[in-house]
TORSEVO-286133 format. One line per 8 residues: number of its first residue (from 1); their letters; for each residue x, y, z of N, C-alpha, C, O. Coordinates in nm, 3 decimals. Example, Ala and Ser with C-alpha at 12.3 -4.5 7.8 and 13.67 -1.06 7.14 Angstrom:
! residues 2
1> AS> 1.319:-0.569:0.780:1.230:-0.450:0.780:1.320:-0.330:0.780:1.424:-0.332:0.846 ~ 1.285:-0.225:0.708:1.367:-0.106:0.714:1.290:0.003:0.787:1.341:0.114:0.804
This chain:
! residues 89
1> XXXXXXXX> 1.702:-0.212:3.147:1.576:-0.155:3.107:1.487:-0.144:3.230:1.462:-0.237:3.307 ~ 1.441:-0.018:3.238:1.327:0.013:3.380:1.177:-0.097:3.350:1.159:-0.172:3.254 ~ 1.133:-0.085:3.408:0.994:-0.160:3.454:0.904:-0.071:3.340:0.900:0.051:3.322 ~ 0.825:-0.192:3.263:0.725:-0.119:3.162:0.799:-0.008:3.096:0.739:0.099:3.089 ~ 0.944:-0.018:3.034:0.981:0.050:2.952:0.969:-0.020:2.834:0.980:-0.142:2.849 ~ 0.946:0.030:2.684:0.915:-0.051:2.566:1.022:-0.051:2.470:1.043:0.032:2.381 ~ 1.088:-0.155:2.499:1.218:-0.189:2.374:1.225:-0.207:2.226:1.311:-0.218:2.139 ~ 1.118:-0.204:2.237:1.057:-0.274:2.080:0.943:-0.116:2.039:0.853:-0.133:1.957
9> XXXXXXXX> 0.958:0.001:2.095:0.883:0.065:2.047:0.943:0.208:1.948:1.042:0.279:1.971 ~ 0.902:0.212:1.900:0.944:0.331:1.748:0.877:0.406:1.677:0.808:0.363:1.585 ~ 0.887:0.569:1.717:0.792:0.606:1.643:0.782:0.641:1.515:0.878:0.607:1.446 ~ 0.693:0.699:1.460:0.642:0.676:1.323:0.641:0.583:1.223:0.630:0.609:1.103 ~ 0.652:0.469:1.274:0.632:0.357:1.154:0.483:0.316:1.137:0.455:0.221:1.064 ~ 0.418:0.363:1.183:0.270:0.361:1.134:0.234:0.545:1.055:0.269:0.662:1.067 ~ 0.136:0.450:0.972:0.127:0.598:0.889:0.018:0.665:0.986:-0.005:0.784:1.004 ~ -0.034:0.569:1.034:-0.207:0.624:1.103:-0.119:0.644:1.269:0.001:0.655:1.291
17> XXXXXXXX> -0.261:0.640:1.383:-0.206:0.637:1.483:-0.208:0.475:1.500:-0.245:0.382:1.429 ~ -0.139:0.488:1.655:-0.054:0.311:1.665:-0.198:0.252:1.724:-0.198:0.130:1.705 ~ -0.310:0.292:1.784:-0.399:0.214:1.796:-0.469:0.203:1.687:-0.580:0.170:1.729 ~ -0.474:0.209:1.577:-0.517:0.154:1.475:-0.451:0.168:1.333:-0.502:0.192:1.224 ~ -0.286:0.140:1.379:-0.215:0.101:1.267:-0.214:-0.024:1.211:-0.295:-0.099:1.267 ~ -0.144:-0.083:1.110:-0.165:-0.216:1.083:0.030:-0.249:1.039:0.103:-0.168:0.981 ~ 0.059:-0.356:1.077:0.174:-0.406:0.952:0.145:-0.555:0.950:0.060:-0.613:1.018 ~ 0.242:-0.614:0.847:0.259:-0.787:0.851:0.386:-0.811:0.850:0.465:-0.760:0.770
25> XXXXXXXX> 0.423:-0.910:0.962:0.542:-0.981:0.920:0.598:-1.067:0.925:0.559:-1.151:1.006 ~ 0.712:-1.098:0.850:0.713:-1.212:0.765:0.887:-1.230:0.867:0.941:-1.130:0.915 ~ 0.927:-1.326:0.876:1.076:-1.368:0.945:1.150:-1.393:0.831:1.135:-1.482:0.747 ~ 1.225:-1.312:0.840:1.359:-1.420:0.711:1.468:-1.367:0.793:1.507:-1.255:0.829 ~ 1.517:-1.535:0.813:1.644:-1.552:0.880:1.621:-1.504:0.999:1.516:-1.519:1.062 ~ 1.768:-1.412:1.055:1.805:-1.414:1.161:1.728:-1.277:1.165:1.745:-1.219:1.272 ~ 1.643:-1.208:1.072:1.490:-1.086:1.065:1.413:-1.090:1.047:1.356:-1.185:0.994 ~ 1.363:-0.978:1.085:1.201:-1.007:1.047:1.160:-0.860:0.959:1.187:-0.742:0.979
33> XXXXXXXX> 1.089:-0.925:0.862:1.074:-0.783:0.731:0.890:-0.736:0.776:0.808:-0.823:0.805 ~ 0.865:-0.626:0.773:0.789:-0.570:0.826:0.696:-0.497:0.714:0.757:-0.452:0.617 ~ 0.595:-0.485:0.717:0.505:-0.379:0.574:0.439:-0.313:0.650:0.360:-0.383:0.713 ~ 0.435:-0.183:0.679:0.351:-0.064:0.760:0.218:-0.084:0.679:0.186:-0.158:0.586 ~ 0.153:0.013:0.754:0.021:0.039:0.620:0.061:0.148:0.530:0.010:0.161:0.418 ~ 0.172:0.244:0.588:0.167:0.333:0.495:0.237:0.302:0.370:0.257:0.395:0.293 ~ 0.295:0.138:0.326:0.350:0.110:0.230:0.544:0.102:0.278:0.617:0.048:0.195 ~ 0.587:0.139:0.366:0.743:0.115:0.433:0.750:-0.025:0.461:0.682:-0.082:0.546
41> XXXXXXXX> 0.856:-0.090:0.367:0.879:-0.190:0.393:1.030:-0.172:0.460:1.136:-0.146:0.403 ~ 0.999:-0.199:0.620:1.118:-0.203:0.696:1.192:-0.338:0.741:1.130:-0.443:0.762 ~ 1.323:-0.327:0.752:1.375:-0.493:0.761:1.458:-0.455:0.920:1.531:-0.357:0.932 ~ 1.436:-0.533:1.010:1.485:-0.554:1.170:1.539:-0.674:1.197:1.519:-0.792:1.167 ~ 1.629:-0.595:1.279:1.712:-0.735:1.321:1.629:-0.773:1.444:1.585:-0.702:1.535 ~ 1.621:-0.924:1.417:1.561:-1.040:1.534:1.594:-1.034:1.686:1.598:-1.145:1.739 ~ 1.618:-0.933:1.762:1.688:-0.870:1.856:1.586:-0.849:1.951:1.506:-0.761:1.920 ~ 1.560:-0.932:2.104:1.438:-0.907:2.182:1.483:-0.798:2.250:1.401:-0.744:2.324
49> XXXXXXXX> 1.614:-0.742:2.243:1.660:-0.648:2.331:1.636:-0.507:2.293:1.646:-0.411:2.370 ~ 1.598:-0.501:2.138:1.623:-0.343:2.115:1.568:-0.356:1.948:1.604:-0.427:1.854 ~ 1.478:-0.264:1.960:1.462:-0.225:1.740:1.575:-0.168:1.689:1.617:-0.052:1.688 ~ 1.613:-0.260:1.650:1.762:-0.226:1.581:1.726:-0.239:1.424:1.750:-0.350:1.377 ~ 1.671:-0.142:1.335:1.674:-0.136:1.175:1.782:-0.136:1.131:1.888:-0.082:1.162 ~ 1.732:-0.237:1.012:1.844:-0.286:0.909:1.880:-0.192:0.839:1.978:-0.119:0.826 ~ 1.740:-0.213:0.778:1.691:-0.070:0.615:1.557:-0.082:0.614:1.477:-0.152:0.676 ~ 1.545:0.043:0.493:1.366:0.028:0.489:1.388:0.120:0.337:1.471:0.197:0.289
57> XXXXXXXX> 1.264:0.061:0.301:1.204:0.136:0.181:1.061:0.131:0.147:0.981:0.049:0.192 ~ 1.032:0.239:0.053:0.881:0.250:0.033:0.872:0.172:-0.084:0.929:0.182:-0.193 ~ 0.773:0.077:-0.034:0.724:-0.049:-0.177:0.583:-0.047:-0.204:0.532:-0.150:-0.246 ~ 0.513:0.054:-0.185:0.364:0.093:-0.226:0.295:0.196:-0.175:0.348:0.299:-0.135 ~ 0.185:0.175:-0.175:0.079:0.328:-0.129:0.016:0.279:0.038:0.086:0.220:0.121 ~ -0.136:0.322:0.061:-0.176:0.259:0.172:-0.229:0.130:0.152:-0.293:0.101:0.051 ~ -0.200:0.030:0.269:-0.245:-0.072:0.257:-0.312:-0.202:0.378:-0.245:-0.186:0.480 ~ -0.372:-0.269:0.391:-0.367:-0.355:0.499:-0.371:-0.467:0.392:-0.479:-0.484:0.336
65> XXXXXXXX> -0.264:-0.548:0.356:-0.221:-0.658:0.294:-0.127:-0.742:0.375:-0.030:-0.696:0.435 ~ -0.175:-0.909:0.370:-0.054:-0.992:0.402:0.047:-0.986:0.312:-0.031:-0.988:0.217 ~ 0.126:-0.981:0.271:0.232:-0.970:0.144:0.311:-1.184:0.132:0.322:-1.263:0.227 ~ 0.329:-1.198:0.051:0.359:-1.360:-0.031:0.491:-1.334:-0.016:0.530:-1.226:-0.063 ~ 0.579:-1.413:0.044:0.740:-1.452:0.003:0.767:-1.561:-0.079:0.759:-1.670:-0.024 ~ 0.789:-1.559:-0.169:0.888:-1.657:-0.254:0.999:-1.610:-0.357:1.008:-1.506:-0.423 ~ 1.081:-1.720:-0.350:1.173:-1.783:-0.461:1.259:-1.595:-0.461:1.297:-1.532:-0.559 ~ 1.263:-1.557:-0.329:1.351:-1.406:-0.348:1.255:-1.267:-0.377:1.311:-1.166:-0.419
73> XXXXXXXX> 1.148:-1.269:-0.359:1.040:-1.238:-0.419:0.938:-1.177:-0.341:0.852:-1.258:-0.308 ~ 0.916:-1.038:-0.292:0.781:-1.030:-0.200:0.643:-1.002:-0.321:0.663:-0.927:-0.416 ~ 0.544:-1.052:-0.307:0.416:-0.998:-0.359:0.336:-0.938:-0.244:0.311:-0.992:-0.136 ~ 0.302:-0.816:-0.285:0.219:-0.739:-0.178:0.117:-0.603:-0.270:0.164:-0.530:-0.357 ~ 0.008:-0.600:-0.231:-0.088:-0.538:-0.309:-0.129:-0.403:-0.196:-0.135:-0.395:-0.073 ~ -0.155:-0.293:-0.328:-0.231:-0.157:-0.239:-0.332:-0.109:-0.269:-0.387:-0.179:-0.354 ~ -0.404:0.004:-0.236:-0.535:0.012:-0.297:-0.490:0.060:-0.457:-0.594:0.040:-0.518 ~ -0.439:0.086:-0.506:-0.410:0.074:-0.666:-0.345:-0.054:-0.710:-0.431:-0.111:-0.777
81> XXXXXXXX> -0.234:-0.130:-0.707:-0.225:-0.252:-0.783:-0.124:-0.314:-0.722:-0.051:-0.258:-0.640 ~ -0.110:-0.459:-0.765:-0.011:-0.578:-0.743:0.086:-0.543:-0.725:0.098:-0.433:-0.779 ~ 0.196:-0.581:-0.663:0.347:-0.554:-0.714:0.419:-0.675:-0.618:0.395:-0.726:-0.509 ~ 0.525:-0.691:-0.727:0.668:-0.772:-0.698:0.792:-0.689:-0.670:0.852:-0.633:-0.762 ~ 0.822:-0.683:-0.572:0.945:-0.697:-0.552:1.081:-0.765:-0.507:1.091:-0.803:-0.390 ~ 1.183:-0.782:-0.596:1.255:-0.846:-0.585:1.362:-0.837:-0.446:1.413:-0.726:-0.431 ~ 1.384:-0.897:-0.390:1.437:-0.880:-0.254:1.607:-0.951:-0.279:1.630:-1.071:-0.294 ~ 1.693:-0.858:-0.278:1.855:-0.885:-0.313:1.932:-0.891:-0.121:1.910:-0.857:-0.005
89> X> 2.027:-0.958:-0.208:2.076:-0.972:-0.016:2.179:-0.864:-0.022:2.242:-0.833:0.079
């Protein structure tokens, strides 16, 4: 990797622009699960070398929410309502 090249960078995973995008994330295991604002819940492998995506899916609308892990379980809220989703391996 050259000097000030960005390994970890990817575009469009912010819905907005990247200086004032938002996500949260949460580590499980050997990843780390990610919530955009635009509602993409993306899952990455723990990899300092490279964004290597797992999967991703859309699990709400816009949002700046911490999202809750339990018992298999994300809770994460948008500007319309609550939601659970169940997280399968």
């Amino acid at each position: 990797m050259r000097t000030g090249e960005k390994a970890w960078a990817k575009e469009g995973f912010f819905s907005d622009m990247v200086k004032t995008g938002y996500a949260s994330f949460l580590v499980m295991g050997d990843s780390i699960l990610a919530l955009a604002d635009g509602g993409q819940l993306v899952l990455f492998a723990a990899d300092p070398k490279e964004c290597r995506e797992i999967g991703k899916v859309r699990v709400g609308g816009q949002n700046w929410c911490n999202p809750a892990y339990a018992d298999g379980k994300l809770y994460l809220r948008d500007a319309q309502e609550l939601r659970c989703v169940e997280l399968v391996p």
